[in-house]
C-alpha angles and dihedrals in degrees: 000000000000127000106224133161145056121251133180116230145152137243108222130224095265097053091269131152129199105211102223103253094255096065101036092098100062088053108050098118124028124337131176133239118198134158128272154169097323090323156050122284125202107193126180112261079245096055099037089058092048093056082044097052088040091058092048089054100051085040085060101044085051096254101112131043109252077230087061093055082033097062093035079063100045095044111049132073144206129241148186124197108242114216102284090052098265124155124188128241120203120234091240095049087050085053101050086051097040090230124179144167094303114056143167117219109187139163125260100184102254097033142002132261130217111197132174109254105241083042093057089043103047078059105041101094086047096058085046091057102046092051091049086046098042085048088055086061105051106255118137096025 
């Protein structure tokens, strides 16, 4: 299974997220939200365990730093999706990402990112630009 897709959403007054519908069922138990590259990231309970494993794997051959697999683990909540489909963001996590009322939660093939709105779009055209470019080159194909 694959995330993919952009979707516009909001953050409400109390830190809540409503998954966009596509991506509720996979979803429906714990998930993980961690930071990112200028964002949130939700991650499956399987594929969150898998990064982590990953990374305690490269912290004991000596390739990461043990404060890389340290702050994954500080920083990143878990979450379960209430009824209507609500996760949680921690007001930390909202900080770091600088989220506010208008987000873009959008698929990123193994997990899902939340971004602030002006951020993702500031970026956008960019994004466009590297997948036509990396399809001009053959990759992917």
């Amino acid at each position: 299974m694959a995330f993919v897709g952009t979707y516009d959403h909001t953050l409400d007054g109390k830190g809540r997220l409503v998954l966009p519908s596509k991506f509720r069922s996979h979803f429906a138990d714990t998930a993980y939200l961690s930071p990112w590259a200028g964002c949130v990231a939700l991650w499956t309970a399987e594929r969150f365990e898998v990064m982590v494993r990953r990374l305690e794997e490269e912290v004991r051959a000596g390739a990461t730093d043990a404060n890389v697999l340290r702050g994954l683990a500080a920083r990143s909540e878990e979450v379960r999706p209430d009824a209507q489909g609500r996760i949680m963001v921690p007001a930390r996590l909202q900080s770091f990402a600088k989220l506010e009322r208008d987000l873009v939660v959008c698929g990123a093939i193994d997990w899902i990112e939340i971004w602030n709105a002006p951020s993702w779009d500031d970026m956008a055209d960019d994004l466009d630009h590297s997948v036509a470019e990396a399809f001009r080159q053959g990759s992917g194909i």
